[in-house]
Each structure stands twice: as C-alpha cells, then as structure tokens.
C-alpha positions in Angstrom: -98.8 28.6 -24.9 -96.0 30.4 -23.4 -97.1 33.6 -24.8 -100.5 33.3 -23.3 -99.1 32.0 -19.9 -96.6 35.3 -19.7 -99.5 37.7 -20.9 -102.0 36.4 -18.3 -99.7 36.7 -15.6 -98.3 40.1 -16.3 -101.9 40.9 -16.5 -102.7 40.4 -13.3 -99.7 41.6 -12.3 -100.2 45.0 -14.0 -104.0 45.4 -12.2 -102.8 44.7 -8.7 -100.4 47.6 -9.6 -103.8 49.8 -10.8 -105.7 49.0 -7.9 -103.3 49.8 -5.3 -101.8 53.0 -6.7 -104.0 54.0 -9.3 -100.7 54.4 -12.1 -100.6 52.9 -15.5 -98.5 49.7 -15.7 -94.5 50.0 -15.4 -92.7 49.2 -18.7 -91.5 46.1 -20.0 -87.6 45.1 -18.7 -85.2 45.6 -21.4 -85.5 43.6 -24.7 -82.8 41.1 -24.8 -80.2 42.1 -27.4 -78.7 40.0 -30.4 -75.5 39.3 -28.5 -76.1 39.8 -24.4 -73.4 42.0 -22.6 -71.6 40.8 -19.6 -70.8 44.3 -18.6 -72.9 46.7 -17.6 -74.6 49.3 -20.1 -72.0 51.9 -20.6 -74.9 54.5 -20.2 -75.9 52.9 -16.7 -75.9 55.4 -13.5 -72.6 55.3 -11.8 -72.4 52.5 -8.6 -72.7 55.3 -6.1 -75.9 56.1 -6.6 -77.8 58.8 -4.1 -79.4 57.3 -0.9 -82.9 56.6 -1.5 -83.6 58.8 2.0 -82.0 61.6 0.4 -84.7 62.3 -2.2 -87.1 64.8 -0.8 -90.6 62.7 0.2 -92.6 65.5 -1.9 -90.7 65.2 -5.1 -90.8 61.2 -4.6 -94.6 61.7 -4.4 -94.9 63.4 -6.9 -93.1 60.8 -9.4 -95.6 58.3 -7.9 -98.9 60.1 -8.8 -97.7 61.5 -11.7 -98.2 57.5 -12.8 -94.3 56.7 -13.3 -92.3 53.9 -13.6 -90.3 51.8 -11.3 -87.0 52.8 -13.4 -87.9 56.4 -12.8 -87.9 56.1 -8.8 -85.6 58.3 -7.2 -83.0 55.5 -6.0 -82.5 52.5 -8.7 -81.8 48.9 -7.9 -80.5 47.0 -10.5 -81.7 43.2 -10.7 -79.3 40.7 -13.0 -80.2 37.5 -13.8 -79.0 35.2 -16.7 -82.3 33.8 -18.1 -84.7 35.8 -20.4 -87.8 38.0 -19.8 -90.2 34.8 -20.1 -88.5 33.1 -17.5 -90.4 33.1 -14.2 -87.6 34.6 -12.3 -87.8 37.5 -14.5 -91.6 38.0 -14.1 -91.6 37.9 -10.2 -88.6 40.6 -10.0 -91.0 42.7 -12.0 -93.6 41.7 -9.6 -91.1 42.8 -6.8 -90.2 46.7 -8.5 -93.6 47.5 -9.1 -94.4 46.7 -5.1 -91.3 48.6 -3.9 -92.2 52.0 -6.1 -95.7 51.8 -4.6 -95.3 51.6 -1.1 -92.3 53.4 -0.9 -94.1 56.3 -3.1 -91.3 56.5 -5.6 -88.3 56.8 -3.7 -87.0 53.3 -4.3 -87.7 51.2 -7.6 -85.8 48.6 -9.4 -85.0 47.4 -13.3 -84.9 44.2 -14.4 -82.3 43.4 -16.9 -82.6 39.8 -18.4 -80.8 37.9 -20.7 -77.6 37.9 -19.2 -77.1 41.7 -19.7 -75.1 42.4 -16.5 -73.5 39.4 -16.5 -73.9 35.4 -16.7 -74.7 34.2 -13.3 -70.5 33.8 -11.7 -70.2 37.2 -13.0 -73.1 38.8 -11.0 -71.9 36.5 -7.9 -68.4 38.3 -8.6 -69.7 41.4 -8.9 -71.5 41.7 -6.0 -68.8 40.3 -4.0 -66.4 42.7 -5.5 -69.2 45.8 -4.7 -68.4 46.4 -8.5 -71.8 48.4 -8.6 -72.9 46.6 -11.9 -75.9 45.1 -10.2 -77.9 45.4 -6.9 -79.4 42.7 -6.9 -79.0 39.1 -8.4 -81.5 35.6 -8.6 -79.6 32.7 -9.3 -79.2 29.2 -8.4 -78.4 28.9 -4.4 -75.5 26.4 -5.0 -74.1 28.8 -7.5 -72.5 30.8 -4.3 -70.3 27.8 -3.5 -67.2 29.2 -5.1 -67.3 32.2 -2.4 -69.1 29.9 0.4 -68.8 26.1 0.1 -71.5 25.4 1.9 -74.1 26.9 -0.4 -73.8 23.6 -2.2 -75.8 21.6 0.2 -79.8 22.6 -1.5 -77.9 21.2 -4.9 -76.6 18.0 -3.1 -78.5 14.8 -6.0 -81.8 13.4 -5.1 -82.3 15.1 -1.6 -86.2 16.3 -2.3 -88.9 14.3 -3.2 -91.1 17.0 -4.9 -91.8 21.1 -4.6 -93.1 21.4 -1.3 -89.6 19.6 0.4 -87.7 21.7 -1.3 -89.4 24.6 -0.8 -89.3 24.3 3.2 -85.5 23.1 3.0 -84.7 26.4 1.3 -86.8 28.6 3.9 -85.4 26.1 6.9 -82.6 27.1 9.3 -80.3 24.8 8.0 -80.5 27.1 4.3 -80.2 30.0 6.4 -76.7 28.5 8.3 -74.8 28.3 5.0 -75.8 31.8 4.3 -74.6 33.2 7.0 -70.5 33.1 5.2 -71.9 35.2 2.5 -73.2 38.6 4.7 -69.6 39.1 4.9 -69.3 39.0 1.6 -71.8 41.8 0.7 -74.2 39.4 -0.3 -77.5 39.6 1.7 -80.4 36.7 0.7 -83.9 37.8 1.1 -86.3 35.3 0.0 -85.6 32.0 -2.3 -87.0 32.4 -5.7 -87.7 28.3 -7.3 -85.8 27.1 -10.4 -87.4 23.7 -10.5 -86.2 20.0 -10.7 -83.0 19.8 -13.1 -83.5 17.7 -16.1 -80.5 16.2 -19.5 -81.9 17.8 -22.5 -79.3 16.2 -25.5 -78.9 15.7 -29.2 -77.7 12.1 -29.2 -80.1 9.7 -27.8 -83.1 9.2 -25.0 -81.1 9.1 -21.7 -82.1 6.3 -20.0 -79.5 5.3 -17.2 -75.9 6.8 -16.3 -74.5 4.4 -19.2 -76.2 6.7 -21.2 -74.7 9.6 -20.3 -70.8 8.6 -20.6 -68.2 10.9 -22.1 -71.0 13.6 -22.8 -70.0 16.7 -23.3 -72.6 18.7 -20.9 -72.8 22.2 -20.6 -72.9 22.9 -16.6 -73.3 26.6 -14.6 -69.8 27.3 -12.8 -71.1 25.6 -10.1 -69.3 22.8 -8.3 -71.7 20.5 -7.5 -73.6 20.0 -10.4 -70.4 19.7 -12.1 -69.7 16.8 -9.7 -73.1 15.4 -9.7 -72.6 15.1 -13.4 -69.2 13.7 -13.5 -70.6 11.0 -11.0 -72.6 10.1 -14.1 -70.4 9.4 -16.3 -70.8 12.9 -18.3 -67.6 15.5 -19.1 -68.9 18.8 -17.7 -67.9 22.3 -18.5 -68.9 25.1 -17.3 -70.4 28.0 -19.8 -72.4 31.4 -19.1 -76.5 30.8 -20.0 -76.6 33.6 -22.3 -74.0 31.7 -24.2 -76.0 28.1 -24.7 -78.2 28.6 -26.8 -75.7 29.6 -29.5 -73.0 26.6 -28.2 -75.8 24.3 -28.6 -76.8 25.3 -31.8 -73.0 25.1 -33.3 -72.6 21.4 -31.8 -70.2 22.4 -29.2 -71.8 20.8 -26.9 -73.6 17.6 -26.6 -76.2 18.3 -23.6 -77.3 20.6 -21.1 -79.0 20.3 -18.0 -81.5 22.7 -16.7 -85.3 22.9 -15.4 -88.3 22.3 -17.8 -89.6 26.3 -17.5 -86.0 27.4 -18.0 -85.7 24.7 -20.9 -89.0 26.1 -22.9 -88.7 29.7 -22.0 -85.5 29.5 -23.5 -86.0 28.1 -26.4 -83.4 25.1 -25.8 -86.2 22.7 -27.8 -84.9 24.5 -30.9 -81.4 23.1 -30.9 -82.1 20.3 -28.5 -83.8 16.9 -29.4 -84.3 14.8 -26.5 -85.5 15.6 -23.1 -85.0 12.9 -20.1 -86.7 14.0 -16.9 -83.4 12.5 -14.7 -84.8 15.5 -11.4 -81.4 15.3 -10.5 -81.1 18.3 -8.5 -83.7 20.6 -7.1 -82.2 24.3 -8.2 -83.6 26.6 -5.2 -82.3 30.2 -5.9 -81.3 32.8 -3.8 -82.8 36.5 -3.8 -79.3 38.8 -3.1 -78.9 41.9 -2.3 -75.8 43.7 -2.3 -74.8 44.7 1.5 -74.0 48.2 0.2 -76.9 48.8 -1.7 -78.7 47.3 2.0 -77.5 49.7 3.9 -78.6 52.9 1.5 -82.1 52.0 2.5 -83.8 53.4 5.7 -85.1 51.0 8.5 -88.7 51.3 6.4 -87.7 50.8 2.9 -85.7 48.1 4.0 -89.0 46.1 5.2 -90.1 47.3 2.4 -88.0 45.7 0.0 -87.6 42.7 2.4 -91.3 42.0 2.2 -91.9 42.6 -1.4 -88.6 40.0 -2.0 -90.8 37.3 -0.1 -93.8 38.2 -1.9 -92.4 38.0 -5.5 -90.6 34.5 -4.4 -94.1 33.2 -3.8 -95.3 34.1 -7.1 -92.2 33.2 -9.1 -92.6 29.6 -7.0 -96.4 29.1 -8.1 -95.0 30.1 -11.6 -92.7 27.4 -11.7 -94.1 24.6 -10.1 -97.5 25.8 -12.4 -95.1 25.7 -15.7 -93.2 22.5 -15.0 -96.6 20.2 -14.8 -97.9 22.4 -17.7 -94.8 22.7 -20.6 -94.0 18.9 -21.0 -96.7 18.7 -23.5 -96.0 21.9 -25.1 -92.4 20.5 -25.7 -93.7 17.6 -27.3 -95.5 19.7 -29.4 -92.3 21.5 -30.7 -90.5 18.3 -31.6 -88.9 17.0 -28.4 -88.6 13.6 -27.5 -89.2 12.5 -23.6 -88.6 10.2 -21.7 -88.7 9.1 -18.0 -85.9 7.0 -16.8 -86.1 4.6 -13.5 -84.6 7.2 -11.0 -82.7 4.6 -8.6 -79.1 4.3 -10.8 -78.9 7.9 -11.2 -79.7 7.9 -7.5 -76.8 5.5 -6.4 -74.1 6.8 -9.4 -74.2 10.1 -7.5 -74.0 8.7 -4.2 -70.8 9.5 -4.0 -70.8 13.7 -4.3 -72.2 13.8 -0.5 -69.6 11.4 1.1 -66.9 13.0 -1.5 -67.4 16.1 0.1 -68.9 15.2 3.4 -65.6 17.9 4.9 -67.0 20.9 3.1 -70.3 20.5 4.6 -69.8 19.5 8.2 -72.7 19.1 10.7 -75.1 20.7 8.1 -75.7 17.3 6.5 -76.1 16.1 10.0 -78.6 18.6 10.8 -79.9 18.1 7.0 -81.0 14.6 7.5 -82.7 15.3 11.0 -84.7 18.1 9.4 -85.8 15.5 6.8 -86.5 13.3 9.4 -89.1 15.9 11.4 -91.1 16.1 8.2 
C-alpha cells in the first residue's frame, strides 16, 4: 500500500515535470543510510556557495535542456528534514526542486536529503540559526522553533483544532505569522506550512485509554517544549531523542512509547517495534517551510518568487498527502499487526488543561488573539 501510494504520486509528479519542460524525471533523494549522519556529508559543497545570479543565463539553459537534474542546477539548496524518503514531507520538497529548476531554467535547484542525514530536527533549527551552511532549508514541526522563539509553541498548544481544515487556516492566519516574526532575525525565514497531521501514543505496553494509562511512561518526545509538557500533563516521563534515532531506541526497549502522526507512524515503520496504536489527536503538528536568511538573500528579486511560490505549492500537495494518508493507513496498520484503539478525548482534553494557563506569560496576547480568530470561524 505505501509503496503503491509513493509510486503514484511521484508519478504524477515526474509528468507535470515532462510536460512543462520536456526533461526526463530528476533522481531520487539520497537513499537513507544504515546509520543516518547528523553532520553534513563530508563531500558536500562548501556553505558559501556561488550566487545563483552569478551563473551565466546561457550556461544555466543549457543544463535545463540538456534534461538535467535539480542537484545539477547551477546554485544548490539543501533541504534537511528528519523523516524518510516515504514521508509526505519528503515527496513535496521533491515536488518543490523540480519546480524551482524549471522555471528558473537551471540556475537554482535543490536536494532533498531524508533520513535525518543533516541532522535530527534541533540540529537543523541550530544550524540554521548558527548559518552553519549544513542545510538551506529545513521542514519540521512549527513548535519545534520554540527553543529559539517561544512563541512558536502556540500551533502545538493540546486540543486547539477540531480537524485539517482549522488547523490548516490557523497555520496560514496572522496570528502564525506574528510568532514568526522573532525568528527573521534569526536567519530563519518561513515560506509556506507543510502538514504533519494529528499526533497520536503508539506503545508496547497496553491500549491507551485515558491519562491513567499513560503514567510513568517512558515516551520518546522531539526537543520540543510543549509536547514535552503536554505529555507530562498526562502523566507520561518525556525525553527528548532525534527521529533518526527511534526506531532503533524502540526496538532495544529503551523506550516505552512514542508519539507521532499516523503517515509519519507507517512511513516509518514504527509498527515494526510498536504494538498498540491510540488515536489520543493530541496536538495538531503544523510545520514550517524555512529558509536560511543567507541563503534568501543569494536569490535575485525573481528567483526569490520563484522559490516562494513553488514553497506554497509543494505545501499544498504535501497537505493533500497527509490528510489523504491519515484517513487511508489506519487499516493498513491493522493489517501489519497493530492494535487501535479510540479513547474518549475529554480527560486527555482537561489533563492538559493546564500547559496553556502554565504558560499563558510566554504567549501573551497571541492566545488572546488565538481564541478571537477561532471565534470568526
């Protein structure tokens, strides 16, 4: 199923590519490794990369109708994220360098590298911050940015959105686009908001049923504050660990639980070391698209709508992905062994009660302003 679902998609993909340009099909993204690197390949290109307006425009046609790849465009953004080459996220940034390479007739591309192989998701967030040059680009989790900008945390805040579509326009809302206004000076620039889905306890004791059943687990968490708090809340011990290490930490027992959405729970394979699933839809995980302020600024006034465009295009895709694979991969985790359950939301609701008016300070007026644009729905 998952195979068929990725091939179709990459399909289509692939042909939009041939009937706008007329070039074969970019390459697959890296394969993911045996062990994932947090560093950077040691045979990447150096951080300081040439302008993409330097290239001459006649040599960057000619890469584009000589048929080449994204990779071979004469300036390379490099896109981190954590989760693997199935993932949704993964799919759409593909989606995103093939439309960059077209329209800007070779002169800017982009390479996808999954798994984890720049970096877990903190380290990309650091690197970026740091304008360490490992990566140009990063998708991960909105509320992942609260360690640099507190406020990110308010799309993660428990049980805000009722389903897709609310959390969709609260990502895309002015309030989403206040909190990211600490992180511009930062270097980090958001672009569009890529979906991660509703997050769910995956565990190998026992059918979680209410926040009694949950108590001194030992759950896996990003390094991201307020899932972390949403989970203590529930009587769970939380600790942080890079994706590209769970599946491995699972496996070995080290930890009890995770929590993460259903696509990123299949595509993963976390069914494999994981017996019981309990949709709890604790927090809706909106991601931000990032791209480094320095990499930004290398782009001309065109490329730059450009890349913003194609960014807002592939977030659209990777959203229809996700919503499309969380209705759809329930039953194909049954089918691999897992056990599911739906607990009565309410006491999972009121146990985390407590993470907004805990941290009511950090947030300030946005929760105000949150709960009168919920209101003018």
């Amino acid at each position: 199923m998952k195979k068929k679902i990725v091939s179709v998609l990459l399909a289509t993909v692939m042909t939009v590519s041939l009937a706008a340009c007329g070039q074969g099909a970019a390459p697959a993204a890296p394969a993911e490794p045996a062990e994932a690197s947090a560093e950077a390949p040691a045979e990447e290109a150096p951080a300081e990369e040439a302008p993409a307006e330097e290239a001459p425009a006649e040599e960057a046609a000619d890469a584009s109708a000589a048929g080449g790849s994204s990779a071979d465009a004469a300036y390379v953004l490099k896109i981190g994220i954590s989760t693997n080459e199935d993932d949704p996220r993964a799919i759409a940034a593909q989606q995103f360098a093939d439309e960059i390479y077209e329209k800007t007739n070779g002169a800017v591309g982009a390479q996808v590298y999954p798994s984890g192989q720049l970096g877990g998701d903190a380290d990309l967030i650091n690197s970026l911050a740091l304008d360490s040059g490992t990566a140009d680009i990063i998708i991960t989790d909105a509320s992942n940015f609260a360690t640099y900008e507190p406020k990110m945390g308010i799309s993660a805040l428990p049980f805000q959105f009722a389903d897709f579509d609310e959390a969709w326009a609260f990502m895309d809302s002015d309030v989403e686009a206040e909190a990211e206004e600490g992180l511009l000076s930062q270097n980090m620039r958001v672009l569009a908001h890529y979906c991660n889905g509703f997050r769910c306890v995956t565990n190998s004791k026992g059918a979680v049923n209410s926040p009694d059943d949950m108590k001194g687990m030992l759950i896996r968490t990003p390094e991201n504050p307020v899932i972390m708090a949403t989970m203590t809340a529930l009587g769970a011990n939380p600790q942080p660990l890079a994706f590209n290490e769970l599946y491995q930490a699972l496996q070995q027992g080290t930890y009890d639980a995770q929590e993460n959405p259903i696509p990123v729970i299949y595509n993963n394979n976390l069914y494999e070391v994981q017996e019981y699933l309990s949709v709890t839809n604790h927090i809706y995980s909106g991601m931000c698209f990032t791209i480094a302020e320095s990499a930004w600024q290398k782009l001309d006034a065109d490329q730059q709508k450009i890349v913003e465009e194609a960014a807002k295009n592939s977030a659209k895709a990777d959203r229809d992905l996700n919503k499309e694979q969380t209705d759809s991969l329930v039953s194909e985790l049954e089918k691999a062994g897992m056990k599911i359950n739906y607990p009565e939301l309410q006491p999972f609701a009121d146990a985390t009660a407590s993470v907004l008016t805990d941290n009511a300070a950090t947030y300030g007026d946005l929760l105000d302003k949150l709960a009168e644009w919920k209101k003018s729905r």
